[in-house]
C-alpha angles and dihedrals in degrees: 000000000000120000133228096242085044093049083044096055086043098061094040084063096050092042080048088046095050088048095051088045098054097042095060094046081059090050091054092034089055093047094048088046086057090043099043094061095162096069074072113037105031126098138198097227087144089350125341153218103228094066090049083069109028089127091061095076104028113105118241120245103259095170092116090058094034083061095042093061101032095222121141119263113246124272130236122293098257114242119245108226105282095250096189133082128264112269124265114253122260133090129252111271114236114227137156127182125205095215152357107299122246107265112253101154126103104262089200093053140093116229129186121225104207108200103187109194146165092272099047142289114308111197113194120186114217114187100207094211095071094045116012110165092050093052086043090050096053088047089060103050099026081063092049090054085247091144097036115113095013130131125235095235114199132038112195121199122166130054086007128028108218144144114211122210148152102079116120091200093060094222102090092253096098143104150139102282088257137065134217142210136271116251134171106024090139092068103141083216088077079063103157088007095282123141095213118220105269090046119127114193140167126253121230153175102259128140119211093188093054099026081233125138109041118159088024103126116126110174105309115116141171133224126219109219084166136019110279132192120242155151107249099243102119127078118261112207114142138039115214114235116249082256099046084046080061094059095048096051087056089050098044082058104061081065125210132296106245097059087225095086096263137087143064114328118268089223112080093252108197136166108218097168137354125195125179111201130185111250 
């Protein structure tokens, strides 16, 4: 007959074993989250990489064990104080393209995307000649007030440090209707696969794994607050101004929403205008 210090000692090795279980599925589960970049970084703009690894960062149902052990389940993260503005009135406007628009921009030229936004004014400097269709593409449908009234819609912070921006829809699923090349992605800049802080680059649909969905980017786009490692396989084509890299960092600060390090930004990130200007 078991005893009940025996019984005792019994559940305290499952409930050891669980932990131990679980605690090395988050370590896998962090590791193929850092590897599996895309899951961050891609778009649907007409598919998209965040949906091919929406499992990655979906939290497994631990209610069985939750119950086996009664203990309570966690709180919510608690959220840090929204340090940005209210955003301006006015609605997304909704646009689609059929294709690529016809180039019309100055190839030899610099030109400066102004994001103005609720949490201040972010300048970011293209050079047209090391990625020319995306700085043409944002000259397009910035003129056209594509990017005005969005949300910025994912804060990562942890294994790599990004704002993601440039989808109307706000989900991550959104783009303009076309897509547009790679380009740059022999900047020495990438050097040891690392985006470093100050590094704008657009989001896309490529697959690591299956070496699919190159020249798939649309108008999402990530911004680098610290240096993040990473495959280049995104393309670099702005740098943020030392101004623009302080509101990041305040921004980087509120946190996410989920706790885990990745989710929509606590602060309330919100595109209220957005310019592009020849130097």
């Amino acid at each position: 007959m078991v005893t009940q210090e025996q019984r005792r000692r019994q559940l305290a090795r499952e409930k050891f074993l669980r932990q131990q279980q679980r605690r090395t599925s988050a370590r896998r589960k962090a590791h193929a989250r850092n590897t599996v970049i895309a899951s961050v970084l891609g778009v649907v703009v007409v598919g998209s990489v965040v949906s091919y690894a929406t499992g990655v960062f979906k939290q497994d149902d631990n209610k069985s064990d939750a119950a086996a052990e009664a203990t309570p389940s966690p709180s919510a993260p608690s959220k840090a104080p929204d340090p940005c503005d209210k955003a301006a009135k006015g609605k997304v406007k909704s646009l689609s393209y059929k294709k690529e628009p016809a180039m019309t921009i100055d190839k030899s030229a610099d030109y400066t995307m102004k994001l103005q936004t609720t949490c201040g004014a972010i300048d970011i400097d293209m050079p047209a000649s090391k990625a020319p269709h995306t700085v043409n593409s944002f000259n397009f449908l910035v003129g056209k007030g594509y990017l005005d009234h969005t949300k910025c819609h994912r804060l990562t912070t942890n294994g790599i440090y990004v704002l993601q921006c440039g989808d109307p829809k706000g989900t991550g699923m959104g783009g303009p209707g076309y897509t547009i090349p790679d380009e740059n992605l022999k900047d020495k800049r990438l050097k040891g696969q690392v985006y470093p802080a100050g590094t704008v680059a657009m989001a896309n649909q490529y697959n690591a794994e299956t070496k699919q969905g190159r020249n798939s980017g649309g108008s999402q786009f990530f911004l680098v607050y610290q240096d993040s490692q990473l495959p280049a396989n995104y393309t670099p084509f702005g740098t943020i101004s030392e101004s623009g890299m302080k509101v990041m960092k305040k921004i980087a600060g509120a946190g996410e929403s989920t706790g885990q390090g990745d989710g929509a930004p606590n602060a309330t990130v919100v595109i209220d205008k957005a310019t592009v200007t020849k130097s």
